[in-house]
Biotite code that builds the C-alpha atoms (Angstrom):
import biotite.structure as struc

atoms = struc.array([
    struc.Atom([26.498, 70.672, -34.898], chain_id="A", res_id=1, res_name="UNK", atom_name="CA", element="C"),
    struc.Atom([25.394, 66.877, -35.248], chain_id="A", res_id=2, res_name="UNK", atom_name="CA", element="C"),
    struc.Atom([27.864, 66.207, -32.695], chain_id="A", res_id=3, res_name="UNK", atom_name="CA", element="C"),
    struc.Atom([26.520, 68.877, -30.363], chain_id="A", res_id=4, res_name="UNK", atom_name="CA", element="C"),
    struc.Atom([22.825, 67.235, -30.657], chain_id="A", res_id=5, res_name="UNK", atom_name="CA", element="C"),
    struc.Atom([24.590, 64.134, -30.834], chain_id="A", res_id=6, res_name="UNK", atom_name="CA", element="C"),
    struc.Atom([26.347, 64.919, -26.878], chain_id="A", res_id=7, res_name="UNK", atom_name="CA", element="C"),
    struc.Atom([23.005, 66.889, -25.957], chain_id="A", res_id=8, res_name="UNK", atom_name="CA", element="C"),
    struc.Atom([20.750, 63.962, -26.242], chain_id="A", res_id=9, res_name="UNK", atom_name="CA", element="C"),
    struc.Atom([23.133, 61.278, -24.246], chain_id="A", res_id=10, res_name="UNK", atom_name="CA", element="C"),
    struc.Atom([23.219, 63.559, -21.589], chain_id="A", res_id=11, res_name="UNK", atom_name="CA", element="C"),
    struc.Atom([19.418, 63.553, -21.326], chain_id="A", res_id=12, res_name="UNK", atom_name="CA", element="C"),
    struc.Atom([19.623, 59.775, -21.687], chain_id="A", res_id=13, res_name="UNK", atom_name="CA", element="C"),
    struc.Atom([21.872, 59.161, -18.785], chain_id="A", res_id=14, res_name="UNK", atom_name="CA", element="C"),
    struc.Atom([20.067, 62.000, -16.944], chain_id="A", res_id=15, res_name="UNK", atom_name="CA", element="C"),
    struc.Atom([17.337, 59.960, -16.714], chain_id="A", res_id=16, res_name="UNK", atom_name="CA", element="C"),
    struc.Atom([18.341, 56.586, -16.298], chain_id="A", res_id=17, res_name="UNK", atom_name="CA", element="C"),
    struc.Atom([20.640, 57.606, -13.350], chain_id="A", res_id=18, res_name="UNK", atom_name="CA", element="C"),
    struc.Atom([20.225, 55.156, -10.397], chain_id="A", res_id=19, res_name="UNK", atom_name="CA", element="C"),
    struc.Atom([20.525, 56.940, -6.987], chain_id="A", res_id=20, res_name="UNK", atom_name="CA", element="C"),
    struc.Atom([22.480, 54.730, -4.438], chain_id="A", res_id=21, res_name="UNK", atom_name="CA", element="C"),
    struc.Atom([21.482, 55.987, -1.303], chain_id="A", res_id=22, res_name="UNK", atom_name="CA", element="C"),
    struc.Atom([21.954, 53.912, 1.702], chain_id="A", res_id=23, res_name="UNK", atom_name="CA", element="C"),
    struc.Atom([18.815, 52.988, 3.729], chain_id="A", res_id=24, res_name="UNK", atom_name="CA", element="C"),
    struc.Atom([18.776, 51.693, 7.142], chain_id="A", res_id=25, res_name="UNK", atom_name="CA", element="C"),
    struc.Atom([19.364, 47.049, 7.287], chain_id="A", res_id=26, res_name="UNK", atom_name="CA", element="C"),
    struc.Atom([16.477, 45.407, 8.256], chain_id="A", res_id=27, res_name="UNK", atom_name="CA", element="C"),
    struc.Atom([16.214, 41.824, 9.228], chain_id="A", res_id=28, res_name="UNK", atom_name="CA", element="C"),
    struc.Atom([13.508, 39.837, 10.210], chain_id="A", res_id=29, res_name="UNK", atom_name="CA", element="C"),
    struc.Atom([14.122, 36.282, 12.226], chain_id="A", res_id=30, res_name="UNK", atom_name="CA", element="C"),
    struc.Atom([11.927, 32.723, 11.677], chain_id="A", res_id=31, res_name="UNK", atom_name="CA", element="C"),
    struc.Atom([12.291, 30.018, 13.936], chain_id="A", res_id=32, res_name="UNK", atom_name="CA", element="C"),
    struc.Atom([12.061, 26.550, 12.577], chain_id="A", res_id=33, res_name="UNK", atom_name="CA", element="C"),
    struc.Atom([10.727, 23.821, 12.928], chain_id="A", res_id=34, res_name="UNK", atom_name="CA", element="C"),
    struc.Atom([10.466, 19.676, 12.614], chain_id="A", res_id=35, res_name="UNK", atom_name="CA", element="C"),
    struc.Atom([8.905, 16.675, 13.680], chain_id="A", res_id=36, res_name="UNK", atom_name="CA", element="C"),
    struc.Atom([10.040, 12.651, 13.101], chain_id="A", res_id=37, res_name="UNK", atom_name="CA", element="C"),
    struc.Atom([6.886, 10.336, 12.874], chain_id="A", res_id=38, res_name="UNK", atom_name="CA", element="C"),
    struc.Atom([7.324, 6.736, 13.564], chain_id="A", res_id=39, res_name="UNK", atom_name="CA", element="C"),
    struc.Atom([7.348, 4.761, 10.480], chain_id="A", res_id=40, res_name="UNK", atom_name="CA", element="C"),
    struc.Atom([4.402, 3.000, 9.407], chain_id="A", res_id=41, res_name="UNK", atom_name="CA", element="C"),
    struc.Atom([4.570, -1.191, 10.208], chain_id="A", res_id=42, res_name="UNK", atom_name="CA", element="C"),
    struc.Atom([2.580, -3.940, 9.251], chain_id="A", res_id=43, res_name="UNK", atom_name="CA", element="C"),
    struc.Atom([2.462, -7.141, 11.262], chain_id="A", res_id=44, res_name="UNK", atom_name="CA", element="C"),
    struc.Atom([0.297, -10.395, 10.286], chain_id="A", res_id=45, res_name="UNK", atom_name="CA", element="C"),
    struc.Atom([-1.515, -11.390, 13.482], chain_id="A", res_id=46, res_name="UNK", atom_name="CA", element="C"),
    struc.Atom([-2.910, -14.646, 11.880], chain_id="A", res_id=47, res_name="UNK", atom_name="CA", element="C"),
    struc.Atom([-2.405, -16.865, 8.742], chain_id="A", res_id=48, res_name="UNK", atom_name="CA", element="C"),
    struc.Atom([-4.895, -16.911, 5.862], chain_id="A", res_id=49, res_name="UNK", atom_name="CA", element="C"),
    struc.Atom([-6.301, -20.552, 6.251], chain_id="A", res_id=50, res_name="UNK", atom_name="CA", element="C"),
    struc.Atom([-8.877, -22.511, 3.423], chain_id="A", res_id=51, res_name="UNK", atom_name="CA", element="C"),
    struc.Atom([-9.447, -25.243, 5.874], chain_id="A", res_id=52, res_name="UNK", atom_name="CA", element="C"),
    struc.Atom([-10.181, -29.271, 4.671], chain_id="A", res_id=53, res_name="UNK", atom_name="CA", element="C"),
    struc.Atom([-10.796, -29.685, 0.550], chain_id="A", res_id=54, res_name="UNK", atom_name="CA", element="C"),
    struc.Atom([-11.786, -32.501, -1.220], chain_id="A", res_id=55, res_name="UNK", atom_name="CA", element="C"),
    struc.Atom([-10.791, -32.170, -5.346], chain_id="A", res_id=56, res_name="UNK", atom_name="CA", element="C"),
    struc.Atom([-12.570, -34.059, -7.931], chain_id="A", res_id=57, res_name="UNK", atom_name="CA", element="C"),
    struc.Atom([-12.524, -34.510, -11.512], chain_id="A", res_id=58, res_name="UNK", atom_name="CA", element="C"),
    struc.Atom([-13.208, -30.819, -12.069], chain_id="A", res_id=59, res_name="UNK", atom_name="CA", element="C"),
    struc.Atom([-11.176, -27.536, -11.171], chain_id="A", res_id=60, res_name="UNK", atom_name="CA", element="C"),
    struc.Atom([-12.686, -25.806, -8.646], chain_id="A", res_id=61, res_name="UNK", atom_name="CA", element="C"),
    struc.Atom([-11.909, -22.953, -6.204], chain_id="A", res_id=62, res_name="UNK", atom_name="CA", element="C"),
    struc.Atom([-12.237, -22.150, -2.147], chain_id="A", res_id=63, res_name="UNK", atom_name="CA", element="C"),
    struc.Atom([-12.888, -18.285, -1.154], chain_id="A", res_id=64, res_name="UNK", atom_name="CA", element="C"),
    struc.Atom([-12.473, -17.031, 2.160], chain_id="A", res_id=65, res_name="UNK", atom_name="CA", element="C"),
    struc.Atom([-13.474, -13.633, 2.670], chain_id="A", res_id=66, res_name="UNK", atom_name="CA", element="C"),
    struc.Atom([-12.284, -11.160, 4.916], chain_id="A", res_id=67, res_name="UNK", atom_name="CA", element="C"),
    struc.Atom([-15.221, -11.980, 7.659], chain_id="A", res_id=68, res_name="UNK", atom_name="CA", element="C"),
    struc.Atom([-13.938, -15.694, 7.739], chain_id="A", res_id=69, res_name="UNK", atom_name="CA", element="C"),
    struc.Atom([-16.858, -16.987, 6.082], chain_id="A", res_id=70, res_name="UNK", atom_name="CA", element="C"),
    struc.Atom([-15.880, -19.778, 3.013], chain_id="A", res_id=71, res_name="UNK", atom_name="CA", element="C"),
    struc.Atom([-17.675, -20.937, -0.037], chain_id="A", res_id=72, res_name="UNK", atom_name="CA", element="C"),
    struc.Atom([-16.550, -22.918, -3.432], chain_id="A", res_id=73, res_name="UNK", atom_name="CA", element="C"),
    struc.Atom([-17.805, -23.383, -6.779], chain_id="A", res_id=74, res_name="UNK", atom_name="CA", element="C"),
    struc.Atom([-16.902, -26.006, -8.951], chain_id="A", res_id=75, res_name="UNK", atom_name="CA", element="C"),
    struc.Atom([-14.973, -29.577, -8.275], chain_id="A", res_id=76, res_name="UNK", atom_name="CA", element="C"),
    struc.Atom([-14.095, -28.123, -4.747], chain_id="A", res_id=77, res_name="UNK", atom_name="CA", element="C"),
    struc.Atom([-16.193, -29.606, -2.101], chain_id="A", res_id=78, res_name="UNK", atom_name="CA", element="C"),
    struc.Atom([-15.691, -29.195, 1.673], chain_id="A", res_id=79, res_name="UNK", atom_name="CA", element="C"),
    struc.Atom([-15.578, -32.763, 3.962], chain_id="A", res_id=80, res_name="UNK", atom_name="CA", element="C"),
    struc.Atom([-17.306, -32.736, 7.389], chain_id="A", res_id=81, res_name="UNK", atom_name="CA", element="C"),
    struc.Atom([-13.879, -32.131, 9.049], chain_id="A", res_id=82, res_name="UNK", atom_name="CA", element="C"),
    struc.Atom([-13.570, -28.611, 7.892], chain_id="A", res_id=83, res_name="UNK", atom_name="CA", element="C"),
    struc.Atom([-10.467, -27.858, 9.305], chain_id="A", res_id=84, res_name="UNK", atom_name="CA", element="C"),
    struc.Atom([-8.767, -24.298, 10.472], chain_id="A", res_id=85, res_name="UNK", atom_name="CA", element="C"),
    struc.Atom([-10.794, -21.373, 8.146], chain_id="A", res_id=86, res_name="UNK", atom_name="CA", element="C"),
    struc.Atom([-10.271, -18.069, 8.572], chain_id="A", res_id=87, res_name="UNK", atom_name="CA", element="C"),
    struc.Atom([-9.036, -14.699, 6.491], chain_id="A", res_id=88, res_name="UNK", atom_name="CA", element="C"),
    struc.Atom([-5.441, -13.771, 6.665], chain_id="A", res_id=89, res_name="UNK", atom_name="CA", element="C"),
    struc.Atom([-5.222, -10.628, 9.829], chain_id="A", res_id=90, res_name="UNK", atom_name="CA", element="C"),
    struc.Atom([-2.819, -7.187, 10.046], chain_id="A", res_id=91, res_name="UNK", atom_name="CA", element="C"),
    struc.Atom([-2.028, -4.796, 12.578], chain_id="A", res_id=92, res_name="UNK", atom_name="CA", element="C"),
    struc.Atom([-1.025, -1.899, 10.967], chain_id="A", res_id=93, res_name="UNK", atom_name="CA", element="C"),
    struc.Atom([0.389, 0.831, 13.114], chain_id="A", res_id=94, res_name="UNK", atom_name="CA", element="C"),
    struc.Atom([2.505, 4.789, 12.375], chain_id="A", res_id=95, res_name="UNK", atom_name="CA", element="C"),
    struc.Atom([1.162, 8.278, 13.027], chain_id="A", res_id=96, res_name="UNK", atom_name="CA", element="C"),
    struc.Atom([-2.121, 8.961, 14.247], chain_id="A", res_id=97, res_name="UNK", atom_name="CA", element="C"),
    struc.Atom([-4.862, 9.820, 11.627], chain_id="A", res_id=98, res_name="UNK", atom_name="CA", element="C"),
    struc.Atom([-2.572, 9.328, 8.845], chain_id="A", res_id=99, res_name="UNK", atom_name="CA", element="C"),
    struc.Atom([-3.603, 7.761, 5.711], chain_id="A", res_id=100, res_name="UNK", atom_name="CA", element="C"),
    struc.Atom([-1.742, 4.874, 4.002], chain_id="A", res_id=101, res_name="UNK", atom_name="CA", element="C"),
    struc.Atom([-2.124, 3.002, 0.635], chain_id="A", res_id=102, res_name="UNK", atom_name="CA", element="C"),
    struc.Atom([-2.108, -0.831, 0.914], chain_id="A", res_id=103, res_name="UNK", atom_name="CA", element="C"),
    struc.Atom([-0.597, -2.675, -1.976], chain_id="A", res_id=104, res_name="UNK", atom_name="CA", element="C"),
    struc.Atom([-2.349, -6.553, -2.249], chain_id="A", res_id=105, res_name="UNK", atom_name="CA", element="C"),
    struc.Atom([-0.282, -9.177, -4.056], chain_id="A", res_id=106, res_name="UNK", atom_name="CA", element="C"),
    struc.Atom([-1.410, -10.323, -7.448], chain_id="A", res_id=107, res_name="UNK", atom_name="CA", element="C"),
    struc.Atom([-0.672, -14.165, -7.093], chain_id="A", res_id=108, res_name="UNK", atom_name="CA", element="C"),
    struc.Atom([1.352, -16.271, -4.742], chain_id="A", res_id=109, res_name="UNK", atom_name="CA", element="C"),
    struc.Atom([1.818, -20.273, -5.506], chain_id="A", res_id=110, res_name="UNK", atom_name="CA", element="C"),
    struc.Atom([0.924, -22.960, -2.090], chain_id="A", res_id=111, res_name="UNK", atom_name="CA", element="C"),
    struc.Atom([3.721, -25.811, -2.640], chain_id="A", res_id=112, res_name="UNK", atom_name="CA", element="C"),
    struc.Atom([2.686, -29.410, -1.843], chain_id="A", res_id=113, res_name="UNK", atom_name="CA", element="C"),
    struc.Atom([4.127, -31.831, 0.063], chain_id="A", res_id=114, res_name="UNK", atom_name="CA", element="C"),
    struc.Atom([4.421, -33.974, -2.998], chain_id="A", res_id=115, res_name="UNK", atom_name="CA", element="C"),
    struc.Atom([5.702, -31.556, -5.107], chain_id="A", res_id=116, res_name="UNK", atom_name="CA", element="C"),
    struc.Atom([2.027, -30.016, -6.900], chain_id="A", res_id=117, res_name="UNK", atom_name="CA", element="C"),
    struc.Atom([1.340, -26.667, -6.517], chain_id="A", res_id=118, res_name="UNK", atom_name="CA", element="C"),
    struc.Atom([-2.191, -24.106, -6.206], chain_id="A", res_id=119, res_name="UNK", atom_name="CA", element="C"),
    struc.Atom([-2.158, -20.444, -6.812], chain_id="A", res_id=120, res_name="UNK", atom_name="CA", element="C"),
    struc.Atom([-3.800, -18.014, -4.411], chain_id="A", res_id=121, res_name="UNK", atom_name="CA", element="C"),
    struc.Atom([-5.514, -14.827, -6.307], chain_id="A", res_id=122, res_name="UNK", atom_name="CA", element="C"),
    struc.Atom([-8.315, -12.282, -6.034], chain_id="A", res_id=123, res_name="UNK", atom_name="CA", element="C"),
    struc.Atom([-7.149, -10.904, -3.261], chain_id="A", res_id=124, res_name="UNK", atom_name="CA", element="C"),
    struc.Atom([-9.293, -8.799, -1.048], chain_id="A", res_id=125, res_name="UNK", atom_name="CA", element="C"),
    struc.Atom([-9.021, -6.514, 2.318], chain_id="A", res_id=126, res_name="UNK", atom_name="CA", element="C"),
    struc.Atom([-11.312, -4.840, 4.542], chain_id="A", res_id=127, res_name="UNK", atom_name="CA", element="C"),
    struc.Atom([-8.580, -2.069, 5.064], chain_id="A", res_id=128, res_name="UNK", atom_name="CA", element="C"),
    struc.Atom([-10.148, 1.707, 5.493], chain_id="A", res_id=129, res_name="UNK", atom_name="CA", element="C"),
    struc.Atom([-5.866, 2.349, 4.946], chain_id="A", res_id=130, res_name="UNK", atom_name="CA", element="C"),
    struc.Atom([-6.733, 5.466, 7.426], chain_id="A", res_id=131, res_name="UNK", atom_name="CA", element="C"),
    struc.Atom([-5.048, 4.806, 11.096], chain_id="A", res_id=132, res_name="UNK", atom_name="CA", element="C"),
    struc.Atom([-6.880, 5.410, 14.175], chain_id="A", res_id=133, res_name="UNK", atom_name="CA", element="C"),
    struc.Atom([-6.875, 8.082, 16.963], chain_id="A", res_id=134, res_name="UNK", atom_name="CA", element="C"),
    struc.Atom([-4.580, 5.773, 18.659], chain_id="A", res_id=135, res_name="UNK", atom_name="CA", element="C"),
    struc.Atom([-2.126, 5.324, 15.249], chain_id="A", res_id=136, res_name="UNK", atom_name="CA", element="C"),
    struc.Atom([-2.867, 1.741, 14.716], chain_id="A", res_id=137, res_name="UNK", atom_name="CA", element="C"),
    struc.Atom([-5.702, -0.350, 11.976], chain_id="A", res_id=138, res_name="UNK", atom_name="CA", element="C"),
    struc.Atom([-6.216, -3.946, 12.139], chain_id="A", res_id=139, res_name="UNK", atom_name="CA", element="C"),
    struc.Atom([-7.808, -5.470, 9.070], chain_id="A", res_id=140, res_name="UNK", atom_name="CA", element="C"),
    struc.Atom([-8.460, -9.168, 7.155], chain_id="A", res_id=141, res_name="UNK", atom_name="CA", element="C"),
    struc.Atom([-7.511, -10.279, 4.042], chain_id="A", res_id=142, res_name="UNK", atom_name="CA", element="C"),
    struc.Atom([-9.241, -13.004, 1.922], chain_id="A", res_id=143, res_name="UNK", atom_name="CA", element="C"),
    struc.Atom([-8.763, -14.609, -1.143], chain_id="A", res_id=144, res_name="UNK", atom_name="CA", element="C"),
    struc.Atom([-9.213, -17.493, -3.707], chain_id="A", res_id=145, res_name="UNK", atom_name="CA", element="C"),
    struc.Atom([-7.425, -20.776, -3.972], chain_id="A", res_id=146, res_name="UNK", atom_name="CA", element="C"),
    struc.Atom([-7.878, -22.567, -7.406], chain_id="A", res_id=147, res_name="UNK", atom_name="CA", element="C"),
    struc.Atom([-7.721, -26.134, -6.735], chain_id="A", res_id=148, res_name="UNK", atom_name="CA", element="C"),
    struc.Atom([-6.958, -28.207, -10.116], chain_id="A", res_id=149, res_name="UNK", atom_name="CA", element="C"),
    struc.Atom([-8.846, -31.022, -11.590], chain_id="A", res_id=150, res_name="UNK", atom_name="CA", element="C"),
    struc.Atom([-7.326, -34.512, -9.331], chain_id="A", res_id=151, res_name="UNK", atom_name="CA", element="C"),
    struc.Atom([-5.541, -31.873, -7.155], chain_id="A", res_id=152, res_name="UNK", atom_name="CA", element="C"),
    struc.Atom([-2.897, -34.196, -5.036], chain_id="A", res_id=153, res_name="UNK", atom_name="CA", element="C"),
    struc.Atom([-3.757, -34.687, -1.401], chain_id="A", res_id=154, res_name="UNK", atom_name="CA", element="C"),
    struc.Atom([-1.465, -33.015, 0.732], chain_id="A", res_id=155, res_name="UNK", atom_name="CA", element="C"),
    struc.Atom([-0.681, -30.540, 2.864], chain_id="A", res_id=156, res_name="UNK", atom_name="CA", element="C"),
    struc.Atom([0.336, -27.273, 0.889], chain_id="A", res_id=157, res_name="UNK", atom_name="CA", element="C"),
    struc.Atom([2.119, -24.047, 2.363], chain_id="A", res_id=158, res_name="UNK", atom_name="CA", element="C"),
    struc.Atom([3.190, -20.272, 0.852], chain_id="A", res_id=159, res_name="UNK", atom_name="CA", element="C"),
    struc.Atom([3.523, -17.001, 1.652], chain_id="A", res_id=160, res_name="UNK", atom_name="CA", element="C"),
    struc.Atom([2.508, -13.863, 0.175], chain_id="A", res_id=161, res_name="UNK", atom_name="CA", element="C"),
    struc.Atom([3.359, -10.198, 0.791], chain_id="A", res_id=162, res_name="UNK", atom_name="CA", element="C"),
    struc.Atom([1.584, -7.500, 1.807], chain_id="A", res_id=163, res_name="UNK", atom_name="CA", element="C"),
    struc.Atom([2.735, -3.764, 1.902], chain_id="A", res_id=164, res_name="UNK", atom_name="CA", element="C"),
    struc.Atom([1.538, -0.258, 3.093], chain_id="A", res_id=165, res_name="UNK", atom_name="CA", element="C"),
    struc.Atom([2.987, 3.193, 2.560], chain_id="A", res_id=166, res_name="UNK", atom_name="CA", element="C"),
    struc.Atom([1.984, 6.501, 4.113], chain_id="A", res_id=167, res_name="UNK", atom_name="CA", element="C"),
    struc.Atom([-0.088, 8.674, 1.452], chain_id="A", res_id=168, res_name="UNK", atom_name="CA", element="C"),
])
C-alpha cells in the first residue's frame, strides 16, 4: 500500500511537470550593420615657444610668456632693449568634427646651453578649448616659465618638449 501511494504521487509529479514540445513556426528577424573610420586626431606645432633676449644677475629669476605672447619676469631676470623673438609656443590640432580631445601638457623639459648650462621650462599653460571645430581642426598657444639661475651663462640655449592629445 505505501508503494501504491508511493507510484500514485510520482505520477502526479511528472503529470505536472510535463514539458509539451510542440513545434511552432521559425521566425527570424534581419539587422543591417553598420561602421564608420574617423581620421585620427594630429597635432602639429605651427611655431616655437620663444622667451626672447635675458639678462641674469646675481639672483634667480624667471621669464613667462603666456599664451597671448605677452612676457613678464620677476626676480634677477631683466629684459635688455633688444628683446629678441617672444612669442607662446602654437598647435594645429585637427580629427573628427565636433569631437572632444584631452590635451596632456608636459611637466618639465631642460633648454641646453651652448656652453654646456642648462634652464628648465615649467608651468605650463594652453589656451586649448580641446573641443574641434565644425571644420575638425583647433589651433591653440602654449606658454610657460623659464627659471633662469643666479649668474645664468650667456648663451644661446635650445630644447624640446612634448605635447599630446587624445580623443575623449
Amino acid at each position: 500500500m505505501k508503494n501504491l501511494k508511493f507510484f500514485t504521487l510520482a505520477i502526479a509529479i511528472l503529470g505536472f511537470t510535463s514539458v509539451s514540445f510542440a513545434q511552432t513556426p521559425q521566425v527570424n528577424a534581419t539587422s543591417e550593420a553598420f561602421a564608420t573610420i574617423i581620421a585620427p586626431i594630429t597635432i602639429n606645432n605651427t611655431a616655437a615657444l620663444r622667451f626672447g633676449n635675458i639678462i641674469a644677475s646675481a639672483e634667480k629669476g624667471t621669464v613667462i610668456v603666456d599664451t597671448e605672447n605677452n612676457r613678464k619676469n620677476e626676480g634677477g631676470a631683466y629684459f635688455p632693449s633688444i628683446q629678441g623673438e617672444v612669442n607662446s609656443a602654437e598647435f594645429k590640432v585637427t580629427g573628427l568634427s565636433g569631437a572632444a580631445y584631452s590635451l596632456t601638457l608636459p611637466k618639465s623639459t631642460n633648454l641646453k646651453g651652448d656652453k654646456g648650462s642648462e634652464m628648465k621650462i615649467t608651468n605650463f599653460t594652453a589656451n586649448a578649448k580641446q573641443v574641434l571645430t565644425d571644420k575638425g581642426e583647433e589651433v591653440f598657444q602654449l606658454g610657460a616659465t623659464l627659471n633662469v639661475e643666479a649668474n645664468q651663462l650667456a648663451g644661446k640655449y635650445e630644447g624640446q618638449f612634448e605635447v599630446t592629445v587624445n580623443y575623449n
